[in-house]
Each structure stands twice: as structure tokens, then as C-alpha cells.
PAVEX-982642 format. One record per residue (C-alpha): x, y, z; residue number from 1. Coordinates in Angstrom, 2 decimals, padded with zeros to 5 digits, always signed. Layout:
residues N
+---------+---------+---------+-----+
|    east |   north |      up |   k |
+---------+---------+---------+-----+
|       X |       Y |       Z | NUM |
...
+---------+---------+---------+-----+
END
This chain:
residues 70
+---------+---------+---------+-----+
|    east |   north |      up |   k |
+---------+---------+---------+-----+
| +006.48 | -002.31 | -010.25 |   1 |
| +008.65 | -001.76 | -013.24 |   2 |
| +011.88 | -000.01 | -013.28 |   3 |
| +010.76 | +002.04 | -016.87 |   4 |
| +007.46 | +003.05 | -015.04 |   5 |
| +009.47 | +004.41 | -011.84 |   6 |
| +011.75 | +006.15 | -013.76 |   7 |
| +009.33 | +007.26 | -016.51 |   8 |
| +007.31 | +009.12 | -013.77 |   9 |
| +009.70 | +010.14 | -011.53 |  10 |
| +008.27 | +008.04 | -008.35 |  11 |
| +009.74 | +007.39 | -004.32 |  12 |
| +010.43 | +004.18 | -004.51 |  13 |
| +009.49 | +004.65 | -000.48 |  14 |
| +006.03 | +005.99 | -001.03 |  15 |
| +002.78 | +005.03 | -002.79 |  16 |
| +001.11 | +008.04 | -004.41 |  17 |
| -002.62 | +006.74 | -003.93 |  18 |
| -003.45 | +009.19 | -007.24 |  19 |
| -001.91 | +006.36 | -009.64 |  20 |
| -004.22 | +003.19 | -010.69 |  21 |
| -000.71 | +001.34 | -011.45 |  22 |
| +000.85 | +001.64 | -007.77 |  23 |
| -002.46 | +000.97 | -006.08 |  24 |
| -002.82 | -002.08 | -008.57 |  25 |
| +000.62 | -003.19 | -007.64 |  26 |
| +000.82 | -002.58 | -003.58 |  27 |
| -002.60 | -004.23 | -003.11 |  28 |
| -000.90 | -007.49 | -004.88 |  29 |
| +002.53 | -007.47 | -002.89 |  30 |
| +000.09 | -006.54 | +000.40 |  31 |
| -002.37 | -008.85 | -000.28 |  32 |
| -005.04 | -006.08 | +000.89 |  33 |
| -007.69 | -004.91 | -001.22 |  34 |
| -007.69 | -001.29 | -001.83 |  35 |
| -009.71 | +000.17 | +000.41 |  36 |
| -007.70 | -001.12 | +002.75 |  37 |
| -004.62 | +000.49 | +000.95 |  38 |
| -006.21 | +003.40 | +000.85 |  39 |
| -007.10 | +003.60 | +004.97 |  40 |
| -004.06 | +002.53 | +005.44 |  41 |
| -002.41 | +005.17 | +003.65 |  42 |
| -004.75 | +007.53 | +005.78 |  43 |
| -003.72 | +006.35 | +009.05 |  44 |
| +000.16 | +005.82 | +008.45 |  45 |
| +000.97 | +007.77 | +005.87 |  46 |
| +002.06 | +007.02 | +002.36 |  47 |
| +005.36 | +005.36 | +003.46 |  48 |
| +005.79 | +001.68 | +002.62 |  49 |
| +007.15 | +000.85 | +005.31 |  50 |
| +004.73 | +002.52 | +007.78 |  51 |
| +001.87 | +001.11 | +005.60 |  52 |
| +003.25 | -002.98 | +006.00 |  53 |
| +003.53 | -002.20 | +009.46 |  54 |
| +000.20 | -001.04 | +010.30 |  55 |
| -001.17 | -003.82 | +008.14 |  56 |
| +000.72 | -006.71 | +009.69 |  57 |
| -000.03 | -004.91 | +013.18 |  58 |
| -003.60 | -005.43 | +011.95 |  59 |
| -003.49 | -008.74 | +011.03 |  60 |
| -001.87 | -009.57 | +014.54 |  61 |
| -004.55 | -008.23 | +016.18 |  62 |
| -006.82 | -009.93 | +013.94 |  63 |
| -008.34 | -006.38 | +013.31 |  64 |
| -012.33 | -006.97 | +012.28 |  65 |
| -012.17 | -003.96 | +009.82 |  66 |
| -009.27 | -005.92 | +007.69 |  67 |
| -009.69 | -008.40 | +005.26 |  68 |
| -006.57 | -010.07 | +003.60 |  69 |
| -006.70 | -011.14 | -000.18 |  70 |
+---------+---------+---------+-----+
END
């Protein structure tokens, strides 16, 4: 994610706002997750970045059936 576009639109560096194309775009790359499983993600832990890499690599540890890694 770009400095210009953070400061351009005012964002939380600590949060992904699941309205904008360019963060989903970006998180699903530095997650490798696909964006539906962004978007549950964000649903179940919140839009924190930290709370969403944790659920994910909890996931992944338990080899969760519903997740599919990039």
C-alpha cells in the first residue's frame, strides 16, 4: 500500500476498510488469501490487521477446510 494513497484518503494504517477495491487488492496479496476469505475474515475478527493475520494463521494451523491459501 502506498504512502500517497494512505495519506490521500485518510486511512488506519491498523484497519482494512473492506469498502475500498485497492486495500482488499493489497491485503489479499500480503495474506495470500483470496478475498472472500478477507472478507469472512474481516466478519469474524474484525477489521483489525492484526486480529485478521491471526485468525488466518490460526486457520491455517488447524488446517481449516473452509480456507484456501493463494
Amino acid at each position: 500500500m502506498t504512502e500517497a494513497h494512505l495519506n490521500q484518503n485518510n486511512r488506519d494504517r491498523q484497519r482494512i476498510n473492506a469498502s475500498d477495491g485497492y486495500e482488499l487488492n493489497y491485503w489479499t496479496r500480503q495474506l495470500r488469501c483470496s478475498e472472500q476469505e478477507l472478507r469472512s475474515a474481516i466478519a469474524i475478527a474484525g477489521p483489525e490487521i492484526i486480529a485478521i493475520r491471526g485468525y488466518l494463521q490460526a486457520k491455517r494451523q488447524r488446517g481449516g477446510d473452509d480456507l484456501v491459501c493463494a
